[in-house]
C-alpha positions in Angstrom: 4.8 21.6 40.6 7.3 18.8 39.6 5.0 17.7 37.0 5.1 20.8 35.2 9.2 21.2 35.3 9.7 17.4 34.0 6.7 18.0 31.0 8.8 21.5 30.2 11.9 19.6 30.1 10.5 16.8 27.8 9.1 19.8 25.8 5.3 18.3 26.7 2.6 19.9 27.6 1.0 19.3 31.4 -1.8 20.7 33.3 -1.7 20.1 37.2 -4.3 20.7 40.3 -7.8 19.5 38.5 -9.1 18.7 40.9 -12.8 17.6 39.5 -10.5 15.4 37.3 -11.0 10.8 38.5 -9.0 8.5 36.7 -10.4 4.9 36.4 -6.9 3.3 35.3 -8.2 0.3 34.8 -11.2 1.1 33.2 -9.3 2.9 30.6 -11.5 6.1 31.1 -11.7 9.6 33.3 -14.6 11.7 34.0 -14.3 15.4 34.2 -17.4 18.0 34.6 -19.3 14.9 33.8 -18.1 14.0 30.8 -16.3 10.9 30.2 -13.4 10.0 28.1 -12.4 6.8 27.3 -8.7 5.7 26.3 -8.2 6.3 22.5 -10.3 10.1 22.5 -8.5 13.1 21.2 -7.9 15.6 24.3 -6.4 19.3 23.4 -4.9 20.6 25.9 -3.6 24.8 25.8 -0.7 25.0 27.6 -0.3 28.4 27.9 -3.8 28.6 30.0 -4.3 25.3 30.9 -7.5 25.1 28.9 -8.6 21.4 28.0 -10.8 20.3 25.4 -12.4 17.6 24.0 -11.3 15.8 20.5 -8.4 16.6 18.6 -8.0 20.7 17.6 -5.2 22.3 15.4 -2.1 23.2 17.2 0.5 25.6 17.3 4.2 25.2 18.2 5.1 27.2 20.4 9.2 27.2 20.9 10.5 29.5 23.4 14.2 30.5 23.1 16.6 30.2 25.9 19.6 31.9 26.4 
């Protein structure tokens, strides 16, 4: 998708087609598998299988090298 070739050129991680994902913008908050999260919570996200979890876990840097 075009989201994921501009967050790969920014060098940021991006996961695209959740569908079960609603954003209440002005709320401030999303729900996802029924669980809500409100602006300010830690979300992990692995982009390398587009896992997400919930609060903040310990991340790697992953740098890939281009010719």
């Amino acid at each position: 998708s075009h989201a994921a070739i501009i967050a790969k050129k920014l060098g940021k991680t991006c996961v695209v087609g959740c569908n079960k994902l609603v954003v209440f913008q002005d709320e401030k908050r999303l729900e996802l598998n029924d669980r809500v999260v409100k602006a300010g919570d830690f979300l992990s996200i692995d982009g390398r299988n587009g896992s997400v979890y919930l609060g903040a876990h310990p991340v790697e840097d992953i740098r890939f090298m281009t010719e």
